[in-house]
N, C-alpha and C positions, 0 to 999 in steps of 0.2 A: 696464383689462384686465391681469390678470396671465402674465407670461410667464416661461418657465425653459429657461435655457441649458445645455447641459454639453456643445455640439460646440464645446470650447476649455476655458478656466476655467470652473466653476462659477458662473452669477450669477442672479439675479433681478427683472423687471423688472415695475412698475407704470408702464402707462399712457408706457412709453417710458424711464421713468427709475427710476436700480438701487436696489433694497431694499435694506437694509445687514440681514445676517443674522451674525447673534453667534453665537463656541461651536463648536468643530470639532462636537461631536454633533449639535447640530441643521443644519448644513451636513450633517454625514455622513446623519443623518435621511431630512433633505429631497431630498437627491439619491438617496438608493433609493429613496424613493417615486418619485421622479418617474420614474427609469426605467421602472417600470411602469404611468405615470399610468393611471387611471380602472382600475387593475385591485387587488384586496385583496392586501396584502402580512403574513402573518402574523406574529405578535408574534413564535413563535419563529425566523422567518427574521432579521426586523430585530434584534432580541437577539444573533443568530448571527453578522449582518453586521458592525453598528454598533459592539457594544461587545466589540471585539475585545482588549482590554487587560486580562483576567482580573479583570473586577468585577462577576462573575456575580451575586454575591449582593444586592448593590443594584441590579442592573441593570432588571429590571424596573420597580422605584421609579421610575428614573430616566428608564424610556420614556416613564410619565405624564407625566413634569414636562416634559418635551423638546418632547412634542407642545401640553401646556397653554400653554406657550412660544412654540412655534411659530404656535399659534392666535391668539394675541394681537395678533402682528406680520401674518399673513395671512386671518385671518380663520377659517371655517369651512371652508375649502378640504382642510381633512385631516378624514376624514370615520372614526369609530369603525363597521367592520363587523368580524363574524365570520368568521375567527377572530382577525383583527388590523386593521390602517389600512388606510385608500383615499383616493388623492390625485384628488381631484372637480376636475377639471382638463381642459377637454378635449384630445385629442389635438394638436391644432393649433395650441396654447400651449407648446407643448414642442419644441423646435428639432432633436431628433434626433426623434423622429418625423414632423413634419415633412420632415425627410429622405427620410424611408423613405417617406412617400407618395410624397412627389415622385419617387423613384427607381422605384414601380411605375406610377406614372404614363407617367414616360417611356418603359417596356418595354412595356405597352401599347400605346403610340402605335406604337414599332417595328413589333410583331407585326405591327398594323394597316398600317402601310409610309408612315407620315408620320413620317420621321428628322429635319427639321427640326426639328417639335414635340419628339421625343423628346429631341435635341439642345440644346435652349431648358428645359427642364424640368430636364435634369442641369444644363446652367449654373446655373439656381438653385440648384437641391440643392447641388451642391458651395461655392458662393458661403457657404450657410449657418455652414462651419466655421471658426473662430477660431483653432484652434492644435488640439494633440492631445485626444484623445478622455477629457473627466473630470478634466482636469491639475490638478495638485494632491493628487489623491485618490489614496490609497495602499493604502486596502485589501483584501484578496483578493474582494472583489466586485466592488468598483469594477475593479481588471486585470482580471479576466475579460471584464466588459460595453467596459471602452475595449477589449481587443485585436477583439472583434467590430464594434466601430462601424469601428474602424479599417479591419478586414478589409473591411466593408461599403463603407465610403469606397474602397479601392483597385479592388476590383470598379466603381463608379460611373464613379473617373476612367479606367480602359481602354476601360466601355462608352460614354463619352463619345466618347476617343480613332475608336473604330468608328466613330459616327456623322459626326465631322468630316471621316475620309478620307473615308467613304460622302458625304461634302458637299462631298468637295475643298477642303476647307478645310485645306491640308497644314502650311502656315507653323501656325498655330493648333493642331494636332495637335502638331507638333514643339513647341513652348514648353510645353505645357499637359503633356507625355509627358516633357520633361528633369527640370522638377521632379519629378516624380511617383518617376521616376528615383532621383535624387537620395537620395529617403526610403526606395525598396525597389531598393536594386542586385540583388537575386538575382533578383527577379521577370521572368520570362521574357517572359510576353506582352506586357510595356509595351515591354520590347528590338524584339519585334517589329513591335510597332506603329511605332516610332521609326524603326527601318530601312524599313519601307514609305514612311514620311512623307518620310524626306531623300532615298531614290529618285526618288519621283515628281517631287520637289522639282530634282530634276538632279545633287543630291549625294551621289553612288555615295562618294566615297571616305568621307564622312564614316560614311557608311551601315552599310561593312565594318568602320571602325574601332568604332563600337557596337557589332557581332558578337564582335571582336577585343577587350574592355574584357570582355563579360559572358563570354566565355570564362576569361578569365584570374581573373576574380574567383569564379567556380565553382570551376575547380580547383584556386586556391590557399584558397579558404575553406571549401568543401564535398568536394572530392577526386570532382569529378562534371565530366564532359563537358555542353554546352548537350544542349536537348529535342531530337527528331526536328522538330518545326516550324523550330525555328532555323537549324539545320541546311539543313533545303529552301531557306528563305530564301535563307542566304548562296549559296546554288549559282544561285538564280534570280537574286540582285544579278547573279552575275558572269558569266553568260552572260547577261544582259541579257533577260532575260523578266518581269519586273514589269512587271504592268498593273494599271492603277487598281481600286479595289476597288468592289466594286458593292456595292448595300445589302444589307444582310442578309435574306433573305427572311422572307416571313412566316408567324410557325409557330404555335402556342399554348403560354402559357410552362408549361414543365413543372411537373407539379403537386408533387413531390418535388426536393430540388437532387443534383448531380452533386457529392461536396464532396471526396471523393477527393485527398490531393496528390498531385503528380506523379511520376510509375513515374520511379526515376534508371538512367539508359544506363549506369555504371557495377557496376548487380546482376550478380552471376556467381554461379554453383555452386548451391547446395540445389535440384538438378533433383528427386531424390526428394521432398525437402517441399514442394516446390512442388506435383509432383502428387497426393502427399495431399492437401495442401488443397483441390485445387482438383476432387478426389471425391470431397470432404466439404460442400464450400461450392454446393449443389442445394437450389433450391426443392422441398420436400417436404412429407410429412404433417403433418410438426412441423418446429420451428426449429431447426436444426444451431446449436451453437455449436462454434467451432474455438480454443483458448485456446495459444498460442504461450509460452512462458515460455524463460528464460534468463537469464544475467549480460548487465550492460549493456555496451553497445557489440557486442553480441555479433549484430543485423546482424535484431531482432526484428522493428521498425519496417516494413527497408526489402522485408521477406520479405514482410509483410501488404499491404504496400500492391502490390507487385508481381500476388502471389495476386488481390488484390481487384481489382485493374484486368484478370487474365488472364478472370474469369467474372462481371463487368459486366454484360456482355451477356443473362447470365441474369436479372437484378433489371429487370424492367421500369419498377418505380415508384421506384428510388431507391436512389444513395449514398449514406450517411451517412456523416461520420466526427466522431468525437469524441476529443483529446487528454484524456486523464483525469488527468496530473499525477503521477501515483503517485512518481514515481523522477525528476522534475526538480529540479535543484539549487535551490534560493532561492522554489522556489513551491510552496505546500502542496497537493496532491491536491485535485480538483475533487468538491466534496459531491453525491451523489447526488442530492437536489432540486435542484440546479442543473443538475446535467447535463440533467436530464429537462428542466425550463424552457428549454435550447437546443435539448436535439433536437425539442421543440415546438415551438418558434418557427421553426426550419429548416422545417417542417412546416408552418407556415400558422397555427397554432395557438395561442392567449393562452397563458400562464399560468394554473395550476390554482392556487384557494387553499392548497394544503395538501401534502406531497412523496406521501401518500399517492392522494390525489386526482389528483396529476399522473402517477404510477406507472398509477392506473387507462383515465387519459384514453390515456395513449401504447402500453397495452395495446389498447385500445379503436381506436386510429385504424392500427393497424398491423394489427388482425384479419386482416383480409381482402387483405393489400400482399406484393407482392413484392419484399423492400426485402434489401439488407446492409447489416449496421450493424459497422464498423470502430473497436473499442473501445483506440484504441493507451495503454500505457502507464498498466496497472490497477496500483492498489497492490495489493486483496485482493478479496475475493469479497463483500465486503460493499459493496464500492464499484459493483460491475460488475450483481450480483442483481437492486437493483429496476430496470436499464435495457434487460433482457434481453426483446423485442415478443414478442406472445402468436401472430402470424401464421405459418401453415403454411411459408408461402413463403417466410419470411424466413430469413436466416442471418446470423449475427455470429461476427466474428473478433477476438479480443481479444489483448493482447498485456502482459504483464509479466513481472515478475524472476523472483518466485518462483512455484510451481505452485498452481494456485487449483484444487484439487484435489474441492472439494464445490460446484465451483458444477454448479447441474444440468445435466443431458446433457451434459456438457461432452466431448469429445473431447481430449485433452491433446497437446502437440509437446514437443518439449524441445530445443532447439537449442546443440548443440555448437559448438566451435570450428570455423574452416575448416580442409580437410587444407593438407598442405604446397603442396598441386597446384592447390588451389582461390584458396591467399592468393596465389601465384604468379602465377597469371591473373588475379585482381585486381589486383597492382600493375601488370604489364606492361600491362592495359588503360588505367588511368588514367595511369602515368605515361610510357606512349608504345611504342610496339612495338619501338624502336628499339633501348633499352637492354633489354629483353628478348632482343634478339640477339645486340648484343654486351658486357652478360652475364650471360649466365643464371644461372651458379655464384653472384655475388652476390646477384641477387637473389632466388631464392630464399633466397640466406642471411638476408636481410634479414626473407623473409616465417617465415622459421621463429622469428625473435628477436620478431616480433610475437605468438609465440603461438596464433596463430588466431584471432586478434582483429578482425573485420573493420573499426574504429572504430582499431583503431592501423592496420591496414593501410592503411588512408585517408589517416591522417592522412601515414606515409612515403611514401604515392605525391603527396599533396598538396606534399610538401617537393621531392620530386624534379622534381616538372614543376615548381616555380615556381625552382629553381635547374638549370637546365640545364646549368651548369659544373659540375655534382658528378658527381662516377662515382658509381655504385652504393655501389661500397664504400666510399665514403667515410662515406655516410650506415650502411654494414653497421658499419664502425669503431666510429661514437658509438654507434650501439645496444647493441652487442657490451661496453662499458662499464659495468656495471650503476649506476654512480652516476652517469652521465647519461645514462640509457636515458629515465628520467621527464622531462628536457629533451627529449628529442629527441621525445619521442611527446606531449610536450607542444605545438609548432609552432604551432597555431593558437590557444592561452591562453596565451602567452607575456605577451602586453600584460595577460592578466589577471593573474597572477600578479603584474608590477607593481605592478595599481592596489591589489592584496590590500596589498604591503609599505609602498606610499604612506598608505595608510589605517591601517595599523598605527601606524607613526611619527606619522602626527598625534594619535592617539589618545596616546601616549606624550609629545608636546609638549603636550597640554593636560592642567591639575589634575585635571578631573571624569573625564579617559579615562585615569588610570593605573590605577588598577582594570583596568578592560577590558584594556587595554592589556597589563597582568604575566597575567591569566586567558585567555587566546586561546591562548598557544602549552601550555596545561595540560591545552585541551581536544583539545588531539594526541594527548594519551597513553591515551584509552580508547576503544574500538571501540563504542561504547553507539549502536544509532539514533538513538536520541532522548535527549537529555539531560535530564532530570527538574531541577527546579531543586535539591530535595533533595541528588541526586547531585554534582551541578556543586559545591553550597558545602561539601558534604565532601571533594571533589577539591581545592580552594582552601584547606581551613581555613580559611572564612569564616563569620559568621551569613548567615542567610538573604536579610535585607534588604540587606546589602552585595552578596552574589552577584547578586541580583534587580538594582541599582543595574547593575552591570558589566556582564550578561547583557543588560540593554535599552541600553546605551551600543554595545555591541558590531552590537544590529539596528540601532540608528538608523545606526552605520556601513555596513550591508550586509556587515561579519561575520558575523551569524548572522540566524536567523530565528525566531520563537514562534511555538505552537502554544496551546490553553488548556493545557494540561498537561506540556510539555516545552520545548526549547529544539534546534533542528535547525544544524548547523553543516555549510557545503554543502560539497560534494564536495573542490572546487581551495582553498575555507579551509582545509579540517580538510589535505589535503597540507602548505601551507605552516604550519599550523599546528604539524604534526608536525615539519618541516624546523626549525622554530623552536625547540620542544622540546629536540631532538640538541642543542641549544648550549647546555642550561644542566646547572649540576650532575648526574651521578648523583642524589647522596643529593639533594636536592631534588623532580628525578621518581618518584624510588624509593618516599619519604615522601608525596605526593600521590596516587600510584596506591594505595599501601598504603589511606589513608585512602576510599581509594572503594569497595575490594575492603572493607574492614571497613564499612564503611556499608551493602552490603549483606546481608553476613553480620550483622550485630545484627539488621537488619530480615528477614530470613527465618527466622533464629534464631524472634524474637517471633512472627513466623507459623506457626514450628510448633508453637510449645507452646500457643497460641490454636487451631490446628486438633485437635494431641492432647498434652495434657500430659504425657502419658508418656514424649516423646522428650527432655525437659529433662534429665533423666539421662545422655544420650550427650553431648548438645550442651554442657554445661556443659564439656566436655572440650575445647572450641575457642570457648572465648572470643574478645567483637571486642573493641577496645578504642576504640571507638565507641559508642552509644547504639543510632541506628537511629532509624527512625520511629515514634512510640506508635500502634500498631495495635491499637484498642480492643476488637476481641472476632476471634473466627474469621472471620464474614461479611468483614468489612472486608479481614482477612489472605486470603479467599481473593482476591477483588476488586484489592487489590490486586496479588497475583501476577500476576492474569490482565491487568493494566496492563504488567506489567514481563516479562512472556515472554519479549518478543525482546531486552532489552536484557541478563535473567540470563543468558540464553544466549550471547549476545555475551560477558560477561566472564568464563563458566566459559573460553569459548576460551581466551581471551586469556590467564587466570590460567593453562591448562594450559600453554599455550604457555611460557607464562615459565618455566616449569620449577621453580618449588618448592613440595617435593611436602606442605607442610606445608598452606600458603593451599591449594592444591590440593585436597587431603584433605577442609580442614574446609571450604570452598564448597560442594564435593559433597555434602559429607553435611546442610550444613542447605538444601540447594536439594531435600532426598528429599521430605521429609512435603509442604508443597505442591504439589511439580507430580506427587507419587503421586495429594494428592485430589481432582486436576482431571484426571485419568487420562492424563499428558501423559506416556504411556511410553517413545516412543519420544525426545523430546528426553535425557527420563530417561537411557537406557541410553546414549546418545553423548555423553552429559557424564560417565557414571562409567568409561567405555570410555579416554573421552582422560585422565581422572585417575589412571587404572589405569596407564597409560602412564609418568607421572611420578614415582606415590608406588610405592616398593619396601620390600622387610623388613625394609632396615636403618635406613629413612627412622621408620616408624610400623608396627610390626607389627599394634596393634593398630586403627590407621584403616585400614591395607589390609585387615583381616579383614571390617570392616565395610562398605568398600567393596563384597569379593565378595559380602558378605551383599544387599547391597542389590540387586545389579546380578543377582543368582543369583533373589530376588523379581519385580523387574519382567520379567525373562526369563517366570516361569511365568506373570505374568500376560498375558502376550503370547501365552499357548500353546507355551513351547520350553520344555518341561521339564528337557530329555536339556540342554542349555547351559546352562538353571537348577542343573540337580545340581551340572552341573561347579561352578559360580562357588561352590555353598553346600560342600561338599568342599575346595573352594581355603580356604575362609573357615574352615572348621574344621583346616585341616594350620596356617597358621598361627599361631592360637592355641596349639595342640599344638607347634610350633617355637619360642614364645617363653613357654613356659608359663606362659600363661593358663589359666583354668576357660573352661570348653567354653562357660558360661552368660553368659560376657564380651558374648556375642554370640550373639539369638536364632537359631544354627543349625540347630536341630533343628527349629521349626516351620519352617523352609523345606524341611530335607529330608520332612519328612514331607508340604509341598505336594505338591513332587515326582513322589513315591511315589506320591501320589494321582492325580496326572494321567496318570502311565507305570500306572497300573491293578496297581499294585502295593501293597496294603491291608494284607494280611497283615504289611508291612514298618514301614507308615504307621503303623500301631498298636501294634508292638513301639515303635518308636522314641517316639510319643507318650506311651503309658506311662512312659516311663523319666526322661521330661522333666517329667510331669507330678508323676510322686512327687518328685523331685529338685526343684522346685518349691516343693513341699509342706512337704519338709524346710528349708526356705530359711526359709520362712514370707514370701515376698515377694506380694504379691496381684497385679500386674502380671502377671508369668510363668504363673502359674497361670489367672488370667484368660483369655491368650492359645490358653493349652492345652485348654481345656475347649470353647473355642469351636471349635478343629477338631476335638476328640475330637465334638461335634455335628455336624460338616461330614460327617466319615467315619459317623459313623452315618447321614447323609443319604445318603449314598455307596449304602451298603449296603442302602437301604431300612428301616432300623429308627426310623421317623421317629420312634416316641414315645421314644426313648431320643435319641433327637436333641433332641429338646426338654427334656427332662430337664439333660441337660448344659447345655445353648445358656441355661436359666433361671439356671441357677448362673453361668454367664460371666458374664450379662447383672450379676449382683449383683455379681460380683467388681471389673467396668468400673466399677462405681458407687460400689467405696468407693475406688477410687483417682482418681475425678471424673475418669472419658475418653472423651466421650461419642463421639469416634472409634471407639474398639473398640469401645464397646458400640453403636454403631450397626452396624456391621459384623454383631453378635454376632444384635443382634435382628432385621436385614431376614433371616438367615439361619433363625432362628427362624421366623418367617412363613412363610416357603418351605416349611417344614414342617408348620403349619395348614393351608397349602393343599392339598398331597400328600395330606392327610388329608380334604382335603375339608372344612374347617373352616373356609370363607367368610370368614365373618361374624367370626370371631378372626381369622384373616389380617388382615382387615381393620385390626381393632382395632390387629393390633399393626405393621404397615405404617405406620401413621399414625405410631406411639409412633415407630418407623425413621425419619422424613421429619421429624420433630421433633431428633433428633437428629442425623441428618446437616444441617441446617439449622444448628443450633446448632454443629456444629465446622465448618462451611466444605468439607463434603465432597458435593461437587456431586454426583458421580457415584454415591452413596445416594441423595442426590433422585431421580436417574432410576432405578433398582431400585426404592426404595418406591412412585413413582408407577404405576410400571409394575406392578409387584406389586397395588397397588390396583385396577389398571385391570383387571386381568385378572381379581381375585375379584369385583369391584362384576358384571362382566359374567356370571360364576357364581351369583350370587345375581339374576340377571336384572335389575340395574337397568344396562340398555345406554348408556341418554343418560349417567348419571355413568361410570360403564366408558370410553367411548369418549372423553370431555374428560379422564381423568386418563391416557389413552395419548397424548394429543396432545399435552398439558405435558408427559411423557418424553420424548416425539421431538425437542419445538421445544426442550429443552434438550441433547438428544443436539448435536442441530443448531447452536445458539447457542456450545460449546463445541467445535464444527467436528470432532466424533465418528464423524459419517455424513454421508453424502452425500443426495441426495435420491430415489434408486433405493431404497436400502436403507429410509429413512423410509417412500414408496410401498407398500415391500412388507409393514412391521410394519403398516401403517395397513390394511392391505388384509385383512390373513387374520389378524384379531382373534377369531376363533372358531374358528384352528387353536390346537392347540398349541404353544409357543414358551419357547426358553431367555431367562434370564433376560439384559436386552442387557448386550452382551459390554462394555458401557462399564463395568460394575461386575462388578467379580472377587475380591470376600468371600468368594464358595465357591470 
């Protein structure tokens, strides 16, 4: 008889005695299957799981060989189903399920009102565990399933605890409740069970000093006072009113869990948000969702859960809640099929083969429920979407940093800082009424130096009450200090901080970690989310394989952490990291940072002359003196951009910040063409906004000109014309100031945008003319190009569609001998536009296609959606509905995939397909 352990170490057993299993992979293998024995675990999850060390490309290969492997030493016990493995193993051979019977077993017996049995049944159950849950195993599948068995195990030994008082078995409670202790000091109910035990026991004083122990380990660890249960307690130790506890009676166990954590005594203030939420958070027609966003520490957490405990009462069938990871230091964001795979199993419910199929089942069993699902701590809307229950009654309240802005129906919070008034009442509550009286001037001082931060204000009330010799102000002093404000609001990572500088220095006494060791305080100096490994060895001036070497030296110290495609450096590292940094040369940091800011400038560079050739001309003017990455056509270059979003934008900051307005200048201008053809306007305008800041006349007349040029463009495509002129006016005084040719810089086609949107044509068209002959006389095909194509916009303006066409064909020629298939896509979806007007179907058609070919080919997503959409809309003119209606629905799911529109506005194109409709506003060619 084969048996598999993983409540402790990892082992395997035939027949009593341990298999010896080879090879972290097939250990790693075999222990995911077994978690889910007897249920199919698919290849892409095990892939996902297992081969977390970026060896995609063989990796499949290597699942065959692992499992042919595996088969050999156990036989046919791993069984090939659709869509991946199945561990043929019955449940009862597997020591943590096992468990988990045995634990519903014994709550059973409870209900029914036999506590001994139930009490005899956990003694088994718990007896089963060797050490912690998976040990050994390290990777983000394995943390997630140990923290649950874990959690499941601490739940078993309190319902234990119950039954032994309910048995008078107090001595036995008390032993069995210290260790348990031991492993969770914050855990409240075991405190309590433990002071019930040494009462009954006769030992009152030991009883208060447990009260007295978890009090003091709250406030000084968490800046929170004990539950309202503890509380009664202690009052009932000491007027002597504890009496023996009687069984618990018998109920039926509820069919949903209560998973809720604990409301903290120490919540003040957001009386206002609270009551929005909480008449928001109503079982209704449809599912309320309530999405909380903010900066961290900013108090998101302790608002939702508060909310979610004040309208409980309304969710008949169930609390749910789920940590989603998004913004935890050291732990990667919890994968949407896995999430779903918990909240099913909270639920009663297997495992679905497939994320899709589990998406469908947890839609399906919440139909009909009146459930809240408490989503804390989302990274993005992709993570939160497919966990969102299909039931009327249901509401979910999610909570992240930044604003998840298209998730559907979503109701949005946004949570500010606390006022002076509110962090005031907070300190004074946790750190004692006392010193609020005598003094208040202080401490308010104190809470104003916190910011508004309810996560620093904690932390100074946690300092205060655990040093009672300090005044106020003494702790107002250090804060008041700005270069030990970060100690001081540091309090409770102090020891981390340490263990960060002890792991340094070892890594710097051994040969393999000197690498690591010199690249740690390198990775202080750039604000990047995510560190790209590409990034990191041009930060370094390293190759690749060297940084990769240091990068994985640095996880295995708990420096940093991998993702497949980056490298994440947590929170309190990257501080001392930076700390680190401050001590070595200027010119050292100087030349490192330079090397990163030019690493991404070659590679945006290469993306935009992949998207449109045309801009190599400007861009040649701000060379990197870097390579960049070979980005082999436009797809790729858009692709990639759309990887690197938050990290470009992170370092335009940063580069502005720095203040030279050179790097400045040329970042901006090669970060235009990409995030213009993924329609990403508004990051746009706040990176040329803050480099406008920096770069002035005398810095670069002619990149500020270009600057305004650019920033005066995305203005009109946003619809602000009247701020467009200005910036294109700004852009042309300029030139005129440091005499340039006007043509230095396309100003005239912006003004004559302008023109067109303020319905002033007459203006549009003197000014186009003047550009276009001047053009003409140039002999450059480029410019002339550009012009012909609005002189076709403006005849579109005008309704003179066939001179619109007219023009719009010779554009189209012009894009084609200077090879841009950018403009000329641009040139030809607006062409189409014009077949259609005309009633010209079936040529729309035609030439929609030729548009979707070409924005395809230079990486301009937001063409895709105009041609498709343009298609959809002639296919359905020419009566053929079914292709009509599929080429509107690839517009939307890409509107939507590039987080464009929300799911209200998709609703309503999807819906009134047989009105008339502007062309979506994601593409602004006309």
């Amino acid at each position: 008889m084969l048996e598999i352990r993983f409540l402790g170490p990892f082992e395997v057993l035939l027949d009593g005695e341990p298999v010896q299993v080879s090879g972290r992979r097939r250990i790693e293998l075999l222990a995911r299957l077994a978690v889910g024995a007897g249920q199919v675990v698919s290849t892409e999850r095990l892939l996902a799981d297992v081969w977390t060390d970026g060896a995609a490309a063989t990796a499949a290969k290597q699942l065959h060989i692992v499992v042919s492997k595996l088969r050999e030493s156990l036989g046919d016990l791993i069984v090939t189903q659709r869509p991946g493995y199945v561990l043929d193993l019955p449940a009862e051979h597997v020591d943590a399920h096992c468990f988990s019977s045995l634990v519903r077993r014994a709550r059973s017996a409870r209900n029914e009102g036999d506590i001994a049995q139930a009490a005899a049944l956990l003694r088994q159950a718990l007896r089963l565990w060797r050490g912690a849950a998976l040990e050994g195993r390290s990777a983000p599948w394995a943390r997630i399933e140990a923290a649950q068995l874990e959690e499941a195990r601490a739940v078993a030994v309190e319902e234990y605890a119950d039954d032994l008082l309910a048995l008078e078995e107090h001595a036995e409670a008390a032993a069995e409740l210290t260790s348990h202790i031991a492993a969770h000091p914050l855990r409240e109910r075991p405190r309590a069970q433990l002071m019930l035990a040494l009462t009954l026991m006769g030992r009152t004083a030991e009883a208060l000093e447990v009260y007295t122990d978890v009090r003091q380990a709250l406030v000084s660890q968490l800046g929170v006072e004990p539950g309202a249960e503890l509380k009664r307690l202690q009052r009932a130790v000491l007027n002597e009113e504890v009496r023996p506890q009687s069984p618990p009676p018998s109920q039926p166990a509820p069919r949903f869990p209560a998973q809720l954590p604990a409301d903290t005594s120490a919540f003040t203030a957001r009386r206002e948000e609270l009551e929005w939420l909480r008449g928001l958070l109503v079982p209704q027609a449809g599912p309320n969702v309530a999405a909380i966003n903010g900066q961290g520490g900013i108090g998101k957490s302790a608002l939702a859960i508060r909310a979610a405990h004040s309208v409980a009462g309304r969710f008949t069938d169930g609390l749910l809640y789920l940590n989603l990871h998004g913004s935890t230091p050291g732990l990667e964001p919890v994968q949407p099929a896995e999430a779903l795979g918990r909240l099913l199993r909270s639920m009663g419910k297997d495992d679905a083969s497939s994320p899709d199929e589990a998406a469908a089942l947890f839609r399906s069993v919440t139909a009909d429920r009146r459930l809240l699902l408490v989503l804390d701590n989302a990274r993005d809307v992709h993570q939160v979407r497919p966990l969102l229950p299909a039931g009327g009654g249901c509401a979910v309240l999610v909570t992240s940093r930044k604003p998840l802005t298209t998730l559907d129906g979503a109701r949005h919070l946004h949570l500010a800082g606390l006022t002076d008034e509110e962090a005031t009442g907070l300190l004074a509550r946790v750190a004692g009424p006392e010193r609020a009286v005598s003094e208040p001037e202080e401490l308010a001082r104190v809470a104003r130096l916190c910011g508004g931060l309810p996560l620093a204000v904690r932390i100074s009330a946690a300092r205060l009450a655990a040093r009672p010799d300090w005044r106020v102000a003494d702790l107002a002093e250090r804060l008041a200090d700005a270069r030990r404000r970060l100690d001081a609001l540091d309090y409770a990572d102090l020891a981390v901080r340490a263990s960060i500088a002890v792991s340094h220095h070892h890594l710097s006494a051994e040969p393999s970690g000197a690498d690591a060791a010199q690249l740690l305080p390198l990775l202080g100096l750039v604000d990047l989310p995510e560190l790209p490994l590409s990034a990191v060895a041009a930060l370094a001036g390293w190759s690749e394989g060297r940084t990769e070497a240091a990068l994985d030296r640095l996880a295995d110290a708990r420096l940093a952490s991998s993702s497949r495609r980056s490298y994440q450096v947590h929170d309190l590292t990257r501080l001392y990291a930076r700390e680190q940094a401050a001590e070595l040369p200027e010119e050292v940091t100087g030349v490192a940072f330079r090397r990163v800011v030019h690493h991404y400038m070659a590679t945006l560079t290469r993306a935009s002359i992949l998207i449109d050739p045309t801009t190599a001309e400007v861009l040649a003017d701000y060379p990197a003196d870097r390579t960049g990455l070979p980005l082999p056509d436009a797809r790729e270059a858009a692709l990639w951009t759309q990887a690197e979003r938050e990290n470009v934008r992170a370092l335009a900051r940063q580069v502005n910040l720095a203040g030279d307005p050179h790097t400045a200048a040329a970042l901006a201008l090669t970060i235009n063409r990409p995030f213009t053809s993924l329609a990403w306007r508004d990051d746009l305008i706040e990176i040329i906004e803050q480099a406008l800041e920096v770069v002035g006349f005398d810095d670069d007349p002619l990149a500020l000109a270009r600057l305004h040029n650019v920033l005066g463009v995305t203005y009109r495509e946003r619809r602000r014309p009247e701020e467009a002129l200005h910036q294109h006016l700004a852009a042309r005084d300029c030139l005129k100031r440091a005499g340039l040719p006007e043509s230095a810089v396309p100003v005239r086609a912006g003004l004559v945008g302008c023109y067109r949107q303020l319905d002033r044509l007459d203006e549009a068209l003197t000014t186009l003319e003047e550009a276009l002959e001047e053009a003409r006389a140039q002999g450059v095909a480029e410019p002339e190009a550009r012009y012909l194509a609005i002189r076709g916009m403006i005849y579109f303006d005008l309704g003179r569609y066939t001179d619109a066409i007219v023009a719009l064909e010779e554009s189209v020629e012009r894009w084609a001998a200077v090879d841009s298939p950018y403009g000329a896509a641009i040139a030809v979806m607006n062409l189409a536009d014009a077949h259609y007007e005309l009633e010209q179907y079936g040529k729309a058609c035609e030439v929609y296609r030729h548009g979707h070919d070409l924005a395809h080919r230079a990486g301009l997503r937001q063409g895709e959606i105009a041609a498709l959409w343009g298609l959809g809309r002639s296919s359905l003119k020419l009566g053929e509905r079914e292709a009509g209606m599929e080429y509107v629905r690839q517009s939307v799911l890409l509107m939507r995939e590039l987080d464009l529109i929300g799911a209200e506005e998709a609703e309503r194109r999807l819906s009134t397909l047989d009105e008339e409709q502007d062309v979506p506003d994601a593409f602004m060619g006309r």
